[in-house]
Structures are given as C-alpha cells and as structure tokens.
PDB file of N, CA, C and O in Angstrom, chain B, residues numbered from 101:
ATOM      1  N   UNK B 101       3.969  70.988  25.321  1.00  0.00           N
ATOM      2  CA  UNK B 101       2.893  70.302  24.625  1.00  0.00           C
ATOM      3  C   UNK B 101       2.382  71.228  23.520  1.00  0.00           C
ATOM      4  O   UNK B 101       2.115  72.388  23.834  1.00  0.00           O
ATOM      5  N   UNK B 102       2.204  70.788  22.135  1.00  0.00           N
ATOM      6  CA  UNK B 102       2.045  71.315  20.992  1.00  0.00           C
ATOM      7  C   UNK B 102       0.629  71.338  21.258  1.00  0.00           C
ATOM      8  O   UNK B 102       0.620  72.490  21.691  1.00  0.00           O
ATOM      9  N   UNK B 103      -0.458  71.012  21.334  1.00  0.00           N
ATOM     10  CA  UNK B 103      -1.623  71.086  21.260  1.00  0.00           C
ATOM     11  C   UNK B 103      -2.077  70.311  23.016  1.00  0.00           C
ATOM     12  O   UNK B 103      -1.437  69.624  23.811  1.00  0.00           O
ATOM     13  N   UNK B 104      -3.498  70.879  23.007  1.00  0.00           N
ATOM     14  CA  UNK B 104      -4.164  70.496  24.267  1.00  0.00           C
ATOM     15  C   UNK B 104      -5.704  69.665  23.646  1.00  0.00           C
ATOM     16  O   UNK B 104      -6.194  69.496  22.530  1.00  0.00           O
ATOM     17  N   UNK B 105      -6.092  69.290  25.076  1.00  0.00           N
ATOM     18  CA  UNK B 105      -7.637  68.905  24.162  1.00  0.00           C
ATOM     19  C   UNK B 105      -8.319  69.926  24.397  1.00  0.00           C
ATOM     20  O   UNK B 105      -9.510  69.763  24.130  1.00  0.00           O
ATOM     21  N   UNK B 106      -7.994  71.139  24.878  1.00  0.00           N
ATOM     22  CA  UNK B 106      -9.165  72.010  24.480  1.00  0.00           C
ATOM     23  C   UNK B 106      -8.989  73.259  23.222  1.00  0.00           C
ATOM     24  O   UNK B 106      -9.846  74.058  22.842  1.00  0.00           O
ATOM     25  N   UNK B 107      -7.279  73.064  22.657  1.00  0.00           N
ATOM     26  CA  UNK B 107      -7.343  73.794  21.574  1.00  0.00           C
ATOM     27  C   UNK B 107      -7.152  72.997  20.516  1.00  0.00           C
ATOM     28  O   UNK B 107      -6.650  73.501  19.511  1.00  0.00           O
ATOM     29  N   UNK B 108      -7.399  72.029  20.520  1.00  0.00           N
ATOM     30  CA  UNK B 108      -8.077  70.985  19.703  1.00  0.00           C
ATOM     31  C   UNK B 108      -9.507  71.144  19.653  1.00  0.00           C
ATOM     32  O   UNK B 108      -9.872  71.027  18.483  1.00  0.00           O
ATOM     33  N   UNK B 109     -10.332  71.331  20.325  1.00  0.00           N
ATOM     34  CA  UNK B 109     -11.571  71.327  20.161  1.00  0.00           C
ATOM     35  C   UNK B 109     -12.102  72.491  19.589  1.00  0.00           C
ATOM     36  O   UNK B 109     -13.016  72.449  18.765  1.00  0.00           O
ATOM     37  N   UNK B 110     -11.309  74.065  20.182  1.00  0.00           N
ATOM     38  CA  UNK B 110     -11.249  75.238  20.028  1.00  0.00           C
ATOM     39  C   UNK B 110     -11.309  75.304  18.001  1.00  0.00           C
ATOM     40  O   UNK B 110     -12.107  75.857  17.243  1.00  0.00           O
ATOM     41  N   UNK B 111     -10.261  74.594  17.778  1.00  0.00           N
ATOM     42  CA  UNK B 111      -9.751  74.391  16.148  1.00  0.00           C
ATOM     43  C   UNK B 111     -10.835  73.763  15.454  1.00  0.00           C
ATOM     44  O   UNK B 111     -11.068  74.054  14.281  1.00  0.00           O
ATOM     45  N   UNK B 112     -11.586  72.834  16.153  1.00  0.00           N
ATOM     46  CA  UNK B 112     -12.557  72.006  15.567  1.00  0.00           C
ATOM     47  C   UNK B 112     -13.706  72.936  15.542  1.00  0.00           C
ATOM     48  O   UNK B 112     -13.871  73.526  14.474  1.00  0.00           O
ATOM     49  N   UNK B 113     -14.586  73.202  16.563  1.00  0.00           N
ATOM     50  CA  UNK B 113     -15.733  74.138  16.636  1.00  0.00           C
ATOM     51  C   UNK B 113     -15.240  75.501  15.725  1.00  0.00           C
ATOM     52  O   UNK B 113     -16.193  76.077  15.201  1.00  0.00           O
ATOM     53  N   UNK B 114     -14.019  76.050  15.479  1.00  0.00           N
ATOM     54  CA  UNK B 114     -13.787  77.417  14.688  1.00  0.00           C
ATOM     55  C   UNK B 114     -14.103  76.480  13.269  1.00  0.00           C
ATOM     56  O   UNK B 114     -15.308  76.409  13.029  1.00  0.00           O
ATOM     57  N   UNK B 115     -13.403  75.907  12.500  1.00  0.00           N
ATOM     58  CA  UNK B 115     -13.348  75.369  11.210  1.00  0.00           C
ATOM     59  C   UNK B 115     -14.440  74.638  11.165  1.00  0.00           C
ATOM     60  O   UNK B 115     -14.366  73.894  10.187  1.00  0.00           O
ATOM     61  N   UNK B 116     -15.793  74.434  11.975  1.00  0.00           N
ATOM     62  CA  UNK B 116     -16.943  73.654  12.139  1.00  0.00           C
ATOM     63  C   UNK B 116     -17.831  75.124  11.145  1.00  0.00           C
ATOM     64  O   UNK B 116     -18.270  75.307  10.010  1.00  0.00           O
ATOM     65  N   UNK B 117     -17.733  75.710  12.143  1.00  0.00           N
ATOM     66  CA  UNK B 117     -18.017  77.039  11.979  1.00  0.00           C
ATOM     67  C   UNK B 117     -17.984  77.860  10.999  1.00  0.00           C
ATOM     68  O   UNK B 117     -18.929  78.633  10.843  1.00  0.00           O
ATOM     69  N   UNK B 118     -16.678  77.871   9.963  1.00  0.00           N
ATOM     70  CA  UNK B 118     -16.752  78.653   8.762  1.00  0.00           C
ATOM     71  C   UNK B 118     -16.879  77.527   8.059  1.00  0.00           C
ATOM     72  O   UNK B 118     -16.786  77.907   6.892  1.00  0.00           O
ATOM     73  N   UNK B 119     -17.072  76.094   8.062  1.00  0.00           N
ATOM     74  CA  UNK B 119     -17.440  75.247   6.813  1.00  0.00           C
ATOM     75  C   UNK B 119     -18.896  75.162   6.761  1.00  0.00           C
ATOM     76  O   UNK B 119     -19.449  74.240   7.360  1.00  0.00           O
ATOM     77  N   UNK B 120     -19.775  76.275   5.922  1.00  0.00           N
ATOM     78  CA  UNK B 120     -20.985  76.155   6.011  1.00  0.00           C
ATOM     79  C   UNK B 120     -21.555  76.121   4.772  1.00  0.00           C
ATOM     80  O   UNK B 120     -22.778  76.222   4.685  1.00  0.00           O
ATOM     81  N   UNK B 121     -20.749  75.972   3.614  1.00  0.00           N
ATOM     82  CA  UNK B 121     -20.895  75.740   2.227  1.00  0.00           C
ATOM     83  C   UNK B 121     -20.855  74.522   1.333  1.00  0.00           C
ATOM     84  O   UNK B 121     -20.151  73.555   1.622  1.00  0.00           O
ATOM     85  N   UNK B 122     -21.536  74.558   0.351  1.00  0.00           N
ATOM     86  CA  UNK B 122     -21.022  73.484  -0.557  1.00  0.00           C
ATOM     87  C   UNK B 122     -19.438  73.740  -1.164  1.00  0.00           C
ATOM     88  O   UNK B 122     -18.453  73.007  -1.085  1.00  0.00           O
ATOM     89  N   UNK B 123     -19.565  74.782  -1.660  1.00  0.00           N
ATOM     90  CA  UNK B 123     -17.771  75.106  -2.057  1.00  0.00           C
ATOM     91  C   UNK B 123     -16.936  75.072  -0.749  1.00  0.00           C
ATOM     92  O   UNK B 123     -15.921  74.388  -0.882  1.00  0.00           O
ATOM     93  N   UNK B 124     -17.063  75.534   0.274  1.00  0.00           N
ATOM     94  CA  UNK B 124     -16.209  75.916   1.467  1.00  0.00           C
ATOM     95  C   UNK B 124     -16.614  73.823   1.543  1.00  0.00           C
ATOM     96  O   UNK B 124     -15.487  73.460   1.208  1.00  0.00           O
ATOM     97  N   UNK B 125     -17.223  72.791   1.701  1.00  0.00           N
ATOM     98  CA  UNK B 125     -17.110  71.784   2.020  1.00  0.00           C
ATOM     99  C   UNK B 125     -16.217  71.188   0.761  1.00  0.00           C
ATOM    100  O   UNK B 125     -15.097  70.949   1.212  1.00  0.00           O
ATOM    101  N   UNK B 126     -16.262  70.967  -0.177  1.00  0.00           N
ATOM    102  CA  UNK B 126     -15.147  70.711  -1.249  1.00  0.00           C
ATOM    103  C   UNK B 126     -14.324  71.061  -1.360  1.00  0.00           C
ATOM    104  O   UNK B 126     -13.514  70.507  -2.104  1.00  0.00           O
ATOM    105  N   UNK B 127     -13.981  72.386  -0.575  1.00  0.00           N
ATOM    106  CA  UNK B 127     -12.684  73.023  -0.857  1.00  0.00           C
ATOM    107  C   UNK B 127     -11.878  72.322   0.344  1.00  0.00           C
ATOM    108  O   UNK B 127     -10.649  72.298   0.396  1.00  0.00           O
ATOM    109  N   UNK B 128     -12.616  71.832   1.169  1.00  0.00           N
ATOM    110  CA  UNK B 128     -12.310  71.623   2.340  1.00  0.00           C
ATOM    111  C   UNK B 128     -11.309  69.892   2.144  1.00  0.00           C
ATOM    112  O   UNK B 128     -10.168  69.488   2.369  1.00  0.00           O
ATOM    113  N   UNK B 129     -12.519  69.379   1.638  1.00  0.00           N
ATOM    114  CA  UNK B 129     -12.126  67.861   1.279  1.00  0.00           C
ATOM    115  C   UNK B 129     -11.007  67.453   0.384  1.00  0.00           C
ATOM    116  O   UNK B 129     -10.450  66.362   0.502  1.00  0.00           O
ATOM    117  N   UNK B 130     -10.593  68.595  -0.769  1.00  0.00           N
ATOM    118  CA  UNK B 130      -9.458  69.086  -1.610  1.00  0.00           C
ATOM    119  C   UNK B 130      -8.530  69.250  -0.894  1.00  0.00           C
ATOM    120  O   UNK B 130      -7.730  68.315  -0.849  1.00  0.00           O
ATOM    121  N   UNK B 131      -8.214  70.596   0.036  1.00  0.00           N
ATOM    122  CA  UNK B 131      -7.358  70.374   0.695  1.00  0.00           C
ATOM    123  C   UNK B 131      -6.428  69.373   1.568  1.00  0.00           C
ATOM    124  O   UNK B 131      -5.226  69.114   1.617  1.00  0.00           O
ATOM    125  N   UNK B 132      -7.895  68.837   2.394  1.00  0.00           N
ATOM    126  CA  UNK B 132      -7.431  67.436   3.146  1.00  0.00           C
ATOM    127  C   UNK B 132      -6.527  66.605   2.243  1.00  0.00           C
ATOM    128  O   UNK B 132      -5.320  66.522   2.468  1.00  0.00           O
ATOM    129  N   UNK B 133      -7.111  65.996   1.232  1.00  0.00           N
ATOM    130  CA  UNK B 133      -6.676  64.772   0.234  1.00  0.00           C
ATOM    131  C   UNK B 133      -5.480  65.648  -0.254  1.00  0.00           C
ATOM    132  O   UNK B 133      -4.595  65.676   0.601  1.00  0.00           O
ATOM    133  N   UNK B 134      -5.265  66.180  -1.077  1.00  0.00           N
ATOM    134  CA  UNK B 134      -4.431  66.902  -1.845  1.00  0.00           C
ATOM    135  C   UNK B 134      -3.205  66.499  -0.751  1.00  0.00           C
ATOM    136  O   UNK B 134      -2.200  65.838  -1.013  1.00  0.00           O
ATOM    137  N   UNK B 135      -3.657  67.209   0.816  1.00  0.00           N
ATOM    138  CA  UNK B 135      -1.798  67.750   1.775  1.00  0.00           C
ATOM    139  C   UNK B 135      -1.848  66.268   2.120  1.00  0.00           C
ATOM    140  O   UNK B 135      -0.892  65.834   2.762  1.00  0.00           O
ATOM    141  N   UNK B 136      -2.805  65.448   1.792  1.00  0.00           N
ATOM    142  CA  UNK B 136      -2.388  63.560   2.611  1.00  0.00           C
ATOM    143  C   UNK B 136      -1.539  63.025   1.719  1.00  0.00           C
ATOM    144  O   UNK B 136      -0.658  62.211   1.995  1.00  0.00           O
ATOM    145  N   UNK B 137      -1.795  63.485   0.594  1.00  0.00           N
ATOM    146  CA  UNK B 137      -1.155  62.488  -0.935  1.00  0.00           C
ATOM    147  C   UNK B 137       0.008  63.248  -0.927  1.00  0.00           C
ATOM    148  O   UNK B 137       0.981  62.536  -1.176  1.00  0.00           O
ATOM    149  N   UNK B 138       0.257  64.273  -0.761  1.00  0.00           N
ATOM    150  CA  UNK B 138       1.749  64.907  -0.575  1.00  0.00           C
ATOM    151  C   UNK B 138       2.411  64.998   0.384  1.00  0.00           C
ATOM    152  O   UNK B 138       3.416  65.692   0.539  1.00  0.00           O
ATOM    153  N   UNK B 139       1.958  64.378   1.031  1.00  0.00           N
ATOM    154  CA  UNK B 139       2.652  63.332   2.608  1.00  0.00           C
ATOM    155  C   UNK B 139       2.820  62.308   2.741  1.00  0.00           C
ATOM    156  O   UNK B 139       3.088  61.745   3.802  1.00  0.00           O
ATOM    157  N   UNK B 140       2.613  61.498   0.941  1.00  0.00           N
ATOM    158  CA  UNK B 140       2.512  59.841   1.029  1.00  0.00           C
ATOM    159  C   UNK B 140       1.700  58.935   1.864  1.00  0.00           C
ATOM    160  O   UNK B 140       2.042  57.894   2.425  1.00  0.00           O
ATOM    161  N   UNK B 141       0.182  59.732   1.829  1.00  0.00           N
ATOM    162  CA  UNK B 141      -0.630  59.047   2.640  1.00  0.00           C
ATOM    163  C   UNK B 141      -0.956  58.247   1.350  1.00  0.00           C
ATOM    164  O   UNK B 141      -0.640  58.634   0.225  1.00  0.00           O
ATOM    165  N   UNK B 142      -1.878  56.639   1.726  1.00  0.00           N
ATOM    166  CA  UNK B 142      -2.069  56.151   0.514  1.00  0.00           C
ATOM    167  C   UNK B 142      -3.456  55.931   0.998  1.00  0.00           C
ATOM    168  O   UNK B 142      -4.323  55.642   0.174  1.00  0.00           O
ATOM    169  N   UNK B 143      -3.758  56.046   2.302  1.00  0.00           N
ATOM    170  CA  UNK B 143      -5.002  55.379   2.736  1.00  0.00           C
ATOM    171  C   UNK B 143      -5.324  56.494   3.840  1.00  0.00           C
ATOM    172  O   UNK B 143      -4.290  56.817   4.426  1.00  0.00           O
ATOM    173  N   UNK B 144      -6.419  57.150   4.276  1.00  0.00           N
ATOM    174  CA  UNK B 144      -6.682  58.157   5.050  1.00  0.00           C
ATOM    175  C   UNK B 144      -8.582  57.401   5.243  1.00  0.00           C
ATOM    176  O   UNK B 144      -9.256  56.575   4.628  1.00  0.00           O
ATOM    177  N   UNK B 145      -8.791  58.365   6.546  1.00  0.00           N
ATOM    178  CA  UNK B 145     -10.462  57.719   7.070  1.00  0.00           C
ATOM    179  C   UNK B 145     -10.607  59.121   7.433  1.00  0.00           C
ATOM    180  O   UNK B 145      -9.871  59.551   8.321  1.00  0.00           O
ATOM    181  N   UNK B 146     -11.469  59.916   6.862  1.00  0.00           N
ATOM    182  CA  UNK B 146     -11.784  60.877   6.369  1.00  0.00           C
ATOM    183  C   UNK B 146     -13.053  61.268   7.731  1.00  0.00           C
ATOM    184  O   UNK B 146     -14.129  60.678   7.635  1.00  0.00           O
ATOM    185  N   UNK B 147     -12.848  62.270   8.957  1.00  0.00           N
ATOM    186  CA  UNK B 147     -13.878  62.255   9.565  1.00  0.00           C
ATOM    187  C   UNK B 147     -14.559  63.387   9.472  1.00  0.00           C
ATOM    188  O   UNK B 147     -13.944  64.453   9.446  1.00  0.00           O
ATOM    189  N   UNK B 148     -16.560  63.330   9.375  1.00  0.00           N
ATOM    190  CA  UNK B 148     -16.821  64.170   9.522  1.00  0.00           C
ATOM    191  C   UNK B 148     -18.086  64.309  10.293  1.00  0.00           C
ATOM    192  O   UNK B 148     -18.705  63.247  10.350  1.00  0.00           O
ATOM    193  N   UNK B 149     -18.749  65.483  11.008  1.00  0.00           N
ATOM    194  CA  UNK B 149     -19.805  65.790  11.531  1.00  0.00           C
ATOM    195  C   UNK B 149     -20.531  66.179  10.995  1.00  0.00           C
ATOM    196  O   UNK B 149     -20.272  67.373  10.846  1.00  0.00           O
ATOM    197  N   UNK B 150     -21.700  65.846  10.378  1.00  0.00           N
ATOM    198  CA  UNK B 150     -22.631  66.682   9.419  1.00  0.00           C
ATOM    199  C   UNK B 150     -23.171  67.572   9.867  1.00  0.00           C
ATOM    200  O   UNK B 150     -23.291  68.521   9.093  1.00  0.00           O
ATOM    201  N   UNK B 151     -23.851  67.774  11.496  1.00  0.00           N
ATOM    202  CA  UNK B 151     -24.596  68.594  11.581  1.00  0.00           C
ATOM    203  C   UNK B 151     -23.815  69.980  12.522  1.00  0.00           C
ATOM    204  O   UNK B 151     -24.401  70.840  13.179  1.00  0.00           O
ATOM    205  N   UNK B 152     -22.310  69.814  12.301  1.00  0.00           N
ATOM    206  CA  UNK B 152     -21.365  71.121  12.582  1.00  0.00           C
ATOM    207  C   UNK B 152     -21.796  71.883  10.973  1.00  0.00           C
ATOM    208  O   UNK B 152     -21.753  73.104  10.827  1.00  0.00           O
ATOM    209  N   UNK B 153     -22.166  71.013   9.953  1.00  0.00           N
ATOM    210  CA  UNK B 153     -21.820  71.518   8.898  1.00  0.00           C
ATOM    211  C   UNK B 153     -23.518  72.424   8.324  1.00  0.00           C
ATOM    212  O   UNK B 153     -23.601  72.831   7.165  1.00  0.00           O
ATOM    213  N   UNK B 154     -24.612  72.594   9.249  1.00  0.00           N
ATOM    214  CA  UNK B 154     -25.427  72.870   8.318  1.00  0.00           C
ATOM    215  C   UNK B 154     -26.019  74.305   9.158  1.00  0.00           C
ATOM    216  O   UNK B 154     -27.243  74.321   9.291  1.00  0.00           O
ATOM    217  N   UNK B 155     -25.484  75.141   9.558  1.00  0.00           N
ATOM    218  CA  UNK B 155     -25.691  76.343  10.155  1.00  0.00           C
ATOM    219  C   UNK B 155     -26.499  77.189   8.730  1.00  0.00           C
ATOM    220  O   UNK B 155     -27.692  77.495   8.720  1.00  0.00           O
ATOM    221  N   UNK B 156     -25.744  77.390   7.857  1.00  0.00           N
ATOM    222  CA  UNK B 156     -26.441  78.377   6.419  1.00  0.00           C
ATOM    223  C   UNK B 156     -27.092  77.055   5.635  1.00  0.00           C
ATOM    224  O   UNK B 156     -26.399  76.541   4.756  1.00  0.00           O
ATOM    225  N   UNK B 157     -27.734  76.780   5.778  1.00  0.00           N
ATOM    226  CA  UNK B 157     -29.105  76.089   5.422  1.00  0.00           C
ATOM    227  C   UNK B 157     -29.167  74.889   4.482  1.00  0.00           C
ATOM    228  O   UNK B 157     -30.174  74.537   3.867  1.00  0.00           O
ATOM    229  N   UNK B 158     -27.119  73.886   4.416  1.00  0.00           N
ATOM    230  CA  UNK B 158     -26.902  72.758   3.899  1.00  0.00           C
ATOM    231  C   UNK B 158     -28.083  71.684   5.195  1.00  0.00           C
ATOM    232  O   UNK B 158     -28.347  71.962   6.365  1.00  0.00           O
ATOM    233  N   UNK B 159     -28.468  70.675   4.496  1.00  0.00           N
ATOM    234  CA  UNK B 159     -28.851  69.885   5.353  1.00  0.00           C
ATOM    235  C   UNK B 159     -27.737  68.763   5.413  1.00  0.00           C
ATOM    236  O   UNK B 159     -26.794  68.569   4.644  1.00  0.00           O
ATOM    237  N   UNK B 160     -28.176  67.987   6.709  1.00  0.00           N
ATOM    238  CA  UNK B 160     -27.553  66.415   7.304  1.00  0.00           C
ATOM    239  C   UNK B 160     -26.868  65.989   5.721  1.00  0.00           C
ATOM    240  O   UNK B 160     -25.712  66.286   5.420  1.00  0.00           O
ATOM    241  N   UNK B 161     -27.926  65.156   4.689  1.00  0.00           N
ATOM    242  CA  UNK B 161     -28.255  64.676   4.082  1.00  0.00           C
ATOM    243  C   UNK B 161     -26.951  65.595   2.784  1.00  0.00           C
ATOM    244  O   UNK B 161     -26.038  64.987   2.226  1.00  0.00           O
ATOM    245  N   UNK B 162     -27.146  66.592   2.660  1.00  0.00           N
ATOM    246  CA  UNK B 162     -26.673  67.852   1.911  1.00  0.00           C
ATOM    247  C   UNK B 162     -24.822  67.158   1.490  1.00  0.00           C
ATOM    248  O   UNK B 162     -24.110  66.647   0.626  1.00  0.00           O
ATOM    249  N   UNK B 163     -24.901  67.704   2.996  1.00  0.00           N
ATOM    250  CA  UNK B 163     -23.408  67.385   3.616  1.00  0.00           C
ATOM    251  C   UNK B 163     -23.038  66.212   3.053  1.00  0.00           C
ATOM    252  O   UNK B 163     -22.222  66.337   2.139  1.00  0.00           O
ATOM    253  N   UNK B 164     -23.320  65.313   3.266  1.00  0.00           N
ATOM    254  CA  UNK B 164     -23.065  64.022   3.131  1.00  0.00           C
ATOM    255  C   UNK B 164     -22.672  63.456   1.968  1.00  0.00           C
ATOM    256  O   UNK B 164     -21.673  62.744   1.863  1.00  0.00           O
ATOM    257  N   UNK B 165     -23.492  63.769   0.991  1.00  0.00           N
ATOM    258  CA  UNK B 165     -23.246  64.088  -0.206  1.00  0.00           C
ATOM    259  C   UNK B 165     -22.584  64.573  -1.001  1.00  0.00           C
ATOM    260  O   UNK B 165     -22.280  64.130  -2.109  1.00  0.00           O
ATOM    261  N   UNK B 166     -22.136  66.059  -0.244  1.00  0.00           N
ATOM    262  CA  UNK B 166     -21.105  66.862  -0.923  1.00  0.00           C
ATOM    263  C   UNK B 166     -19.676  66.188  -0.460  1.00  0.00           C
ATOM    264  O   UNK B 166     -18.780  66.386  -1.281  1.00  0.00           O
ATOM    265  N   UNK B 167     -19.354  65.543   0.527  1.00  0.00           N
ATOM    266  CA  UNK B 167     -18.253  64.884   0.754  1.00  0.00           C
ATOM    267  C   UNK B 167     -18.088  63.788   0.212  1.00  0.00           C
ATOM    268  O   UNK B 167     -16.955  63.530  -0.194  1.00  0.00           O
ATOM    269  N   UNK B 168     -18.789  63.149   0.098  1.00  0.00           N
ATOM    270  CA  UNK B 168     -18.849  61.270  -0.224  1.00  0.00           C
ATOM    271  C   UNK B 168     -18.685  61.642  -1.957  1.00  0.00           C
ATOM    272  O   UNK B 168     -17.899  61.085  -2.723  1.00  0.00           O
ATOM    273  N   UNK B 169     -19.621  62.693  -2.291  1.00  0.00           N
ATOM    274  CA  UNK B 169     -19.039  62.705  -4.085  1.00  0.00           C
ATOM    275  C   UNK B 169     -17.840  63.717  -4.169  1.00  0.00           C
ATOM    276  O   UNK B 169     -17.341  63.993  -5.259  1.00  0.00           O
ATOM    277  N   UNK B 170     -17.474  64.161  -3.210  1.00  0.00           N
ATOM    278  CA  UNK B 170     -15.483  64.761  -3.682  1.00  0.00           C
ATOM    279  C   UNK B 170     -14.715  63.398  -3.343  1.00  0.00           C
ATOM    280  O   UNK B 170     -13.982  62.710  -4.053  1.00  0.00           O
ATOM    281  N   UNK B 171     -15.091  63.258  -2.151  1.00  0.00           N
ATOM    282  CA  UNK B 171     -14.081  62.251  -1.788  1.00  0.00           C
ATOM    283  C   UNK B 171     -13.904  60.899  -2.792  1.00  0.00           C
ATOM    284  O   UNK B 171     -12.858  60.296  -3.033  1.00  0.00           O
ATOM    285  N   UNK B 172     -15.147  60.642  -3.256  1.00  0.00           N
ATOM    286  CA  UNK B 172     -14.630  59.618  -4.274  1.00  0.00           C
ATOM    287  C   UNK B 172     -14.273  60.154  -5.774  1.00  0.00           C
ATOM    288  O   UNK B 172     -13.991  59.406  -6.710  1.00  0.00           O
ATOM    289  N   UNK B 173     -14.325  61.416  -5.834  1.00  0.00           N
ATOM    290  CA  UNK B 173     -13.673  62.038  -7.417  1.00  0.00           C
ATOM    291  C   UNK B 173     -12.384  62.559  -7.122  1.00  0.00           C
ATOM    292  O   UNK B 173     -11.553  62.996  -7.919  1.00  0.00           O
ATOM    293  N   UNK B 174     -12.304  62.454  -5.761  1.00  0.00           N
ATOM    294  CA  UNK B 174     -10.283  62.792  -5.432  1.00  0.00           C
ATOM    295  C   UNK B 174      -9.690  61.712  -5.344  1.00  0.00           C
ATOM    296  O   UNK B 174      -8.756  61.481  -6.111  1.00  0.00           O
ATOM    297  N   UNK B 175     -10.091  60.780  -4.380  1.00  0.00           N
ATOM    298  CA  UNK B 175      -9.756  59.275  -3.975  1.00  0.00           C
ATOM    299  C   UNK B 175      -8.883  58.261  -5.898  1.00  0.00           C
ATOM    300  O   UNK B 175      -7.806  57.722  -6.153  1.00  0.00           O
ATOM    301  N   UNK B 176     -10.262  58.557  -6.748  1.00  0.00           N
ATOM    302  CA  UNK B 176      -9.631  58.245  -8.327  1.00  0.00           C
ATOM    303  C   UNK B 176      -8.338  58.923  -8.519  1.00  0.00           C
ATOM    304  O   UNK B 176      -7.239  58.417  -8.747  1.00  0.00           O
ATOM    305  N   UNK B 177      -8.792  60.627  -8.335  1.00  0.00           N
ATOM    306  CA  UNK B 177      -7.401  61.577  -9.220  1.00  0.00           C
ATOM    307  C   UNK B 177      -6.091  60.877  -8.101  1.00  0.00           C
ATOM    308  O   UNK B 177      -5.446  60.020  -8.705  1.00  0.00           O
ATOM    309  N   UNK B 178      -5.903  60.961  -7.525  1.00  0.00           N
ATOM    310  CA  UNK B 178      -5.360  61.241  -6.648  1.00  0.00           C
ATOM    311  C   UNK B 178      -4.613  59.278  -6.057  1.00  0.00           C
ATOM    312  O   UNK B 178      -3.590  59.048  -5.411  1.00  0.00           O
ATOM    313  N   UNK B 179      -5.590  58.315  -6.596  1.00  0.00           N
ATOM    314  CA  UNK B 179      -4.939  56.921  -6.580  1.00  0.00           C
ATOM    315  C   UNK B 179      -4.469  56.621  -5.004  1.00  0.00           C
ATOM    316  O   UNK B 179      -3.335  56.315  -4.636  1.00  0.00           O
ATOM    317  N   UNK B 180      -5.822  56.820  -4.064  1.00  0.00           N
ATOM    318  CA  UNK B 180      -5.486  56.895  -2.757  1.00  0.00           C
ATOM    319  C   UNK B 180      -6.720  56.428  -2.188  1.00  0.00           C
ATOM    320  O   UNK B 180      -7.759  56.937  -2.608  1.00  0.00           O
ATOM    321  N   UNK B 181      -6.774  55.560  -1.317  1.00  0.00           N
ATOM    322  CA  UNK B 181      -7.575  55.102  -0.545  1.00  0.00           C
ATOM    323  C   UNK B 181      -8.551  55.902   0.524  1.00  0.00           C
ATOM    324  O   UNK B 181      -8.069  56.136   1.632  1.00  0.00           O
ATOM    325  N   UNK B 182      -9.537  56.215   0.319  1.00  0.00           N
ATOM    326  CA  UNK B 182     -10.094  57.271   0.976  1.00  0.00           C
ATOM    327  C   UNK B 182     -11.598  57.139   1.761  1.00  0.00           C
ATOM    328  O   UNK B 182     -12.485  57.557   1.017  1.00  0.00           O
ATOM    329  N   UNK B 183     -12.091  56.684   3.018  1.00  0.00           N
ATOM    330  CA  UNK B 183     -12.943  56.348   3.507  1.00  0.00           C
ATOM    331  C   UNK B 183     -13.379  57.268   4.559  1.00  0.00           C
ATOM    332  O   UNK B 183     -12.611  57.843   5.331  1.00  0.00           O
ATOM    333  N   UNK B 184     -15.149  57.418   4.541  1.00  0.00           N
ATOM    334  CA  UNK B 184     -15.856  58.457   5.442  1.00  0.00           C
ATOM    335  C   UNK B 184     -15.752  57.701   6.837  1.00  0.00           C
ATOM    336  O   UNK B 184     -15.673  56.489   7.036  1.00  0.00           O
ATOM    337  N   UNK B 185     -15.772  58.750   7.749  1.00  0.00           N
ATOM    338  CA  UNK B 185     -16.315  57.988   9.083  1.00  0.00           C
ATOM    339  C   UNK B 185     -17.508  59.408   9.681  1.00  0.00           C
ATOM    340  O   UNK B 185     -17.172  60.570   9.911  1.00  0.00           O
ATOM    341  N   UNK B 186     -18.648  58.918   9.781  1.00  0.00           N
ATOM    342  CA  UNK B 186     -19.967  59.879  10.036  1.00  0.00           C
ATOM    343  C   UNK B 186     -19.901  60.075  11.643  1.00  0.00           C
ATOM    344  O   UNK B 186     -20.281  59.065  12.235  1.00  0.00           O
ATOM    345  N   UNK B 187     -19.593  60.909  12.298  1.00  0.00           N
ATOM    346  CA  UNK B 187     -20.196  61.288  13.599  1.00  0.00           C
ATOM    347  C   UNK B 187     -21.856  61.950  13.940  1.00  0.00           C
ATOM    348  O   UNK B 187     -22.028  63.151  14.148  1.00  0.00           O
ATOM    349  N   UNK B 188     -22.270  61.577  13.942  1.00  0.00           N
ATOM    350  CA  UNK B 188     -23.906  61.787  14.438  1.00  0.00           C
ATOM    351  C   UNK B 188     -23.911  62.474  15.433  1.00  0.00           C
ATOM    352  O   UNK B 188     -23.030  61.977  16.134  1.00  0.00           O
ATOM    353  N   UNK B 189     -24.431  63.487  16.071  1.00  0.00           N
ATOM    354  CA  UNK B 189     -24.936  64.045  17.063  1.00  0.00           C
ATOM    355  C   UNK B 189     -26.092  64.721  16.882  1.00  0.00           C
ATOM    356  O   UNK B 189     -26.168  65.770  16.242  1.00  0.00           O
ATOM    357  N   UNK B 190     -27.255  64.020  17.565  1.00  0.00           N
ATOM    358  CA  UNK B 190     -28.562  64.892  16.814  1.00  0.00           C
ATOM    359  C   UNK B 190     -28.932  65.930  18.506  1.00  0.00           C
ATOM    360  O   UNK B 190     -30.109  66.236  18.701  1.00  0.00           O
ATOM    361  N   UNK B 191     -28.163  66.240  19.263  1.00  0.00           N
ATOM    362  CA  UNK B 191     -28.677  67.332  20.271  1.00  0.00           C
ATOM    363  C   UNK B 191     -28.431  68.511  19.612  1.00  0.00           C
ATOM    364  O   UNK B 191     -28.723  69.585  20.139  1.00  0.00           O
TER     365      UNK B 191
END
C-alpha cells in the first residue's frame, strides 16, 4: 500500500503547516493548477481548509480570498475548469 490514512493526514497537517502565507498560498494554488493542466486535467475541485491556513496572522476570510482570486486568474490562463470546496472547522 502506497499511502495509509494516517500518512495522508501526516502530509496534510505538515503542508497545513508551512502554508501560512499569502505567497506560500499562491504559490501553492500555482502549483496545484499548473501539475493538473499538465496531466490533462480540464476540470479539478480545488479543496481547502482555511483555518489550517491562518497560524502567522492570515485570517479565515484572508485565505479565502487569496485562493478564490488565483484560482480564478489560473482557471482563465490555463482554460480549465476550476472550483473551491471550503472545509470549515471552527474547533
């Protein structure tokens, strides 16, 4: 077995973890789109947690923003279908 669900989660909480930027979140969303479209993705659902993302002092709101305006200025370049899905956890 290539992956488990707990180094899946392990991968998620680490990269939760160093995405605590506005650049580190765009760079982030670049990457994603960029390796989907060069995999002949045409349509991708883009997931994210906002409040993994606000440890250095982005807010909920912050986040949200910084993804939803890459994702729709890559989604154009890039001629690919590209939709958020928000996970909420307010504990």
């Amino acid at each position: 077995e290539l992956h488990t669900r707990e180094s899946i989660d392990n991968a998620t909480a680490l990269m939760s973890m160093l995405i605590q930027t506005r650049q580190q979140l765009e760079d982030s969303v670049h990457d994603i789109l960029t390796k989907a479209k060069e995999d002949n993705v045409t349509y991708i659902e883009l997931q994210v947690r906002p409040t993994a993302h606000t440890k250095r002092k982005l807010s909920f709101e912050e986040v949200i923003d910084i993804v939803l305006n890459k994702k729709d200025q890559l989604a154009k370049e890039l001629n690919m279908g590209v939709e958020v899905v928000v996970y909420v956890d307010w504990n």
